[in-house]
C-alpha positions in Angstrom: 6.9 -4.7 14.4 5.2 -8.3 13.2 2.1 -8.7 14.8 -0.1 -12.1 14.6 -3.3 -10.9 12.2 -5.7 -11.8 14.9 -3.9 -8.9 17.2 -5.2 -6.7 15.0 -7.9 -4.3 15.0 -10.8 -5.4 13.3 -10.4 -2.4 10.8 -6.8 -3.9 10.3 -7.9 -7.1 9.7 -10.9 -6.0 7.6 -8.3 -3.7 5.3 -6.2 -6.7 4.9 -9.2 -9.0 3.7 -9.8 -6.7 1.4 -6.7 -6.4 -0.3 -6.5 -10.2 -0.4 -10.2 -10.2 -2.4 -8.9 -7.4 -5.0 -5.5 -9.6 -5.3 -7.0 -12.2 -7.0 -7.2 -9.6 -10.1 -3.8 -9.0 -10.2 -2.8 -9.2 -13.5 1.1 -11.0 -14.2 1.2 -14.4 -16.1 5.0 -13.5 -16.4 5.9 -14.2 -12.7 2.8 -15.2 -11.6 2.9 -13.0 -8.2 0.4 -11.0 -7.3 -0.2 -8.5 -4.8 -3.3 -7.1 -3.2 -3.9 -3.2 -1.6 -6.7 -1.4 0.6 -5.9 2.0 1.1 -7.5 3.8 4.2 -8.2 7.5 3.5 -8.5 10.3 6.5 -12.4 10.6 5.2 -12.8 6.5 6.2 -13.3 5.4 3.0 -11.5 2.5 1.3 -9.6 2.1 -2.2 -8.4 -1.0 -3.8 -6.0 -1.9 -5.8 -4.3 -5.0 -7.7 -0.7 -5.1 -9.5 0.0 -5.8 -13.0 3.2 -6.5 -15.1 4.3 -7.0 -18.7 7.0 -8.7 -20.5 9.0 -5.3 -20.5 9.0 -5.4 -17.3 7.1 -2.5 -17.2 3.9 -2.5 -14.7 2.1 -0.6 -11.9 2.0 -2.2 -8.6 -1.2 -2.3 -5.8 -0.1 0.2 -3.9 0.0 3.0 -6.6 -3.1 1.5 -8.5 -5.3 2.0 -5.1 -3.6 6.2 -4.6 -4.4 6.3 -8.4 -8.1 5.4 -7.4 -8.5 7.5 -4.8 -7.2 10.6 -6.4 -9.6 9.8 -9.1 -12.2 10.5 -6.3 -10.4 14.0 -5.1 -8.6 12.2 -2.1 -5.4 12.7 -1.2 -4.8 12.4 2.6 -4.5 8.8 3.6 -4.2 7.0 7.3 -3.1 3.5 6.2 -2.8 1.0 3.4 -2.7 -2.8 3.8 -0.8 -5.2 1.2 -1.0 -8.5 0.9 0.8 -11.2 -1.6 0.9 -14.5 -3.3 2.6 -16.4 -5.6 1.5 -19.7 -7.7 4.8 -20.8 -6.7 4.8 -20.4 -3.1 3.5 -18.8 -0.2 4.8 -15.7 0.7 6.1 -15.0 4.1 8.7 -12.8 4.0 7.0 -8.9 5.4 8.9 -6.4 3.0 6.7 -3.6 2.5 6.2 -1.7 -0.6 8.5 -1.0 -3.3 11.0 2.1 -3.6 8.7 3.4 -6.3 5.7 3.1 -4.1 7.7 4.1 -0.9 8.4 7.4 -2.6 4.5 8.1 -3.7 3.0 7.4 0.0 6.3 9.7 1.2 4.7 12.5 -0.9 1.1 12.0 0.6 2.6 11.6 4.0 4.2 14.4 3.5 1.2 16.4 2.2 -0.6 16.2 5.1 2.5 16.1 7.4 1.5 13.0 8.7 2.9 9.5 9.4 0.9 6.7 7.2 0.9 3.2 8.7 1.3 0.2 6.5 0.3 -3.1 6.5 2.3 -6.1 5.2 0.8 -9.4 5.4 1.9 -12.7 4.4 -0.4 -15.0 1.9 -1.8 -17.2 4.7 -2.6 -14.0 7.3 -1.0 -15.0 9.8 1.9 -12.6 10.7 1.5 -8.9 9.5 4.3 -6.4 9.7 2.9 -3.0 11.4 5.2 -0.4 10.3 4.9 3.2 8.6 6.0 5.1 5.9 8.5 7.2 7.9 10.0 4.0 9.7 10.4 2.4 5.2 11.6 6.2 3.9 13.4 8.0 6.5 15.0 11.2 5.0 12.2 10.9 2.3 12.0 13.9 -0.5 8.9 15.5 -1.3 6.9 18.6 -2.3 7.7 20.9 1.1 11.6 20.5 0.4 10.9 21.7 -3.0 9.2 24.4 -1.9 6.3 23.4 -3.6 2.7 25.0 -2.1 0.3 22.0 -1.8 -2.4 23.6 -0.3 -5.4 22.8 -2.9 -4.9 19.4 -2.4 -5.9 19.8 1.5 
């Protein structure tokens, strides 16, 4: 659902600001669109994370740059990541959500705790944010427990 960002909570809104202040590291002078990510673990505390890109189209994007930080620190059970995006171009207001690639990696940390992650997609001006979750983006998602796969140290 698209909520105005003054609806939110103030955690929500505080997430979102700080994706937008970690954006402006983005690194891409190819497309010159950068996006921003504040990842909310179970424990409360708060990763960040900015995209890059190279001409070979090659690159990592927020959302898997902020999970990378985190696990760095031992976490791995996350309640909610905020994104936020701009362009030198334009503005951008169309609320897509993450990637495949990054749908997939929050499916397998969903998944690990066998829990529903909420995400948070805001435009460049924060004014409308859409309020969805990984299992509304990746229904039918694939991950460790189908592979039988025990997980358990990473609890």
């Amino acid at each position: 659902m698209v909520k105005l960002f003054n609806q939110l909570s103030k955690k929500d809104q505080e997430l979102i600001h700080l994706a937008e202040k970690v954006m402006v590291h983005g690194y891409d002078p190819y497309s010159l669109f950068f996006v921003g990510c504040a990842l909310l673990t179970t424990k409360g505390n708060i990763y960040t994370g900015a995209n890059l890109s190279t001409p070979a189209y090659l690159g990592l994007c927020a959302e898997r740059s902020a999970i990378g930080s985190a696990i760095t620190k031992g976490e791995y059970s996350f309640r909610k990541i905020a994104l936020i995006a701009k362009s030198d171009y334009y503005d951008v207001t169309e609320l897509s959500g993450p990637c495949g690639i990054c749908r997939q990696i929050i499916w397998e940390f969903s998944e690990l705790i066998n829990k529903d992650i909420t995400i948070l997609s805001s435009d460049t001006r924060k004014k409308n944010v859409l309020v969805t979750s990984i299992r509304k983006l990746h229904p039918h998602g694939f991950g460790p427990r189908l592979c039988g796969k025990n997980i358990d140290k990473y609890l």
